[in-house]
RONULUM-770015 format. One record per residue (C-alpha): residue in one letter; x, y, z. Coordinates in steps of 0.1 Angstrom, whole numbers, padded with zeros to 4 digits, always signed. Layout:
REM RONULUM-770015
AXYZ;...
END
This chain:
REM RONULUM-770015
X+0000+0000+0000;X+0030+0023+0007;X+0047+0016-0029;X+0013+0029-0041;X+0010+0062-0020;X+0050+0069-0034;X+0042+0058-0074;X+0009+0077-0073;X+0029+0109-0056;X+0055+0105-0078;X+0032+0102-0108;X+0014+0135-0100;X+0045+0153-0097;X+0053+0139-0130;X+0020+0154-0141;X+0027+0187-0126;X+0053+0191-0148;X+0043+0183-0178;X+0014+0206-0173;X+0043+0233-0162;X+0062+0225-0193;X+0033+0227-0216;X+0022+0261-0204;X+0061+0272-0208;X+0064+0263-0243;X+0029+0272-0255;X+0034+0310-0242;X+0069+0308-0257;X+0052+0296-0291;X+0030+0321-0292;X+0056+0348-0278;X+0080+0333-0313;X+0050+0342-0332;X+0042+0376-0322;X+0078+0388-0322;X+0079+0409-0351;X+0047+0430-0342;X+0056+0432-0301;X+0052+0463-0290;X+0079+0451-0264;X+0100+0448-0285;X+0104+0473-0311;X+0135+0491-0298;X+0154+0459-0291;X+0186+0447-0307;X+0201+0416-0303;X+0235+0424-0311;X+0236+0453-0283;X+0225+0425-0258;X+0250+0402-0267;X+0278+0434-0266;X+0263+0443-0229;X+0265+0404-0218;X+0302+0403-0232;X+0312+0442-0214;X+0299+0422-0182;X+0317+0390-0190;X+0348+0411-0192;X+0341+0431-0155;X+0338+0403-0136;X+0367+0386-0150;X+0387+0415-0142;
END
């Protein structure tokens, strides 16, 4: 009866997750597909991200 309580505990975790991971990639589908007409995102440059990640890279190593 205990092995049953621990599979059917584990198996809703299991279940939370997918449901977690389902939501996650369904908002990040439909974020993909509203990228070029986000209002977010109409001053954003990809290339000036990448150069502030790298200036910071460079700080902490020094």
């Amino acid at each position: 009866m205990n092995n049953f309580r621990q599979n059917e505990r584990a198996y809703s975790v299991i279940l939370l997750w997918n449901n977690y991971l389902r939501i996650f990639f369904l908002v990040l589908r439909d974020y993909m597909y509203n990228l070029p007409e986000n209002s977010i995102l109409k001053g954003f440059n990809l290339q000036s991200v990448t150069m502030t990640i790298r200036k910071f890279r460079m700080t902490c190593l020094i």
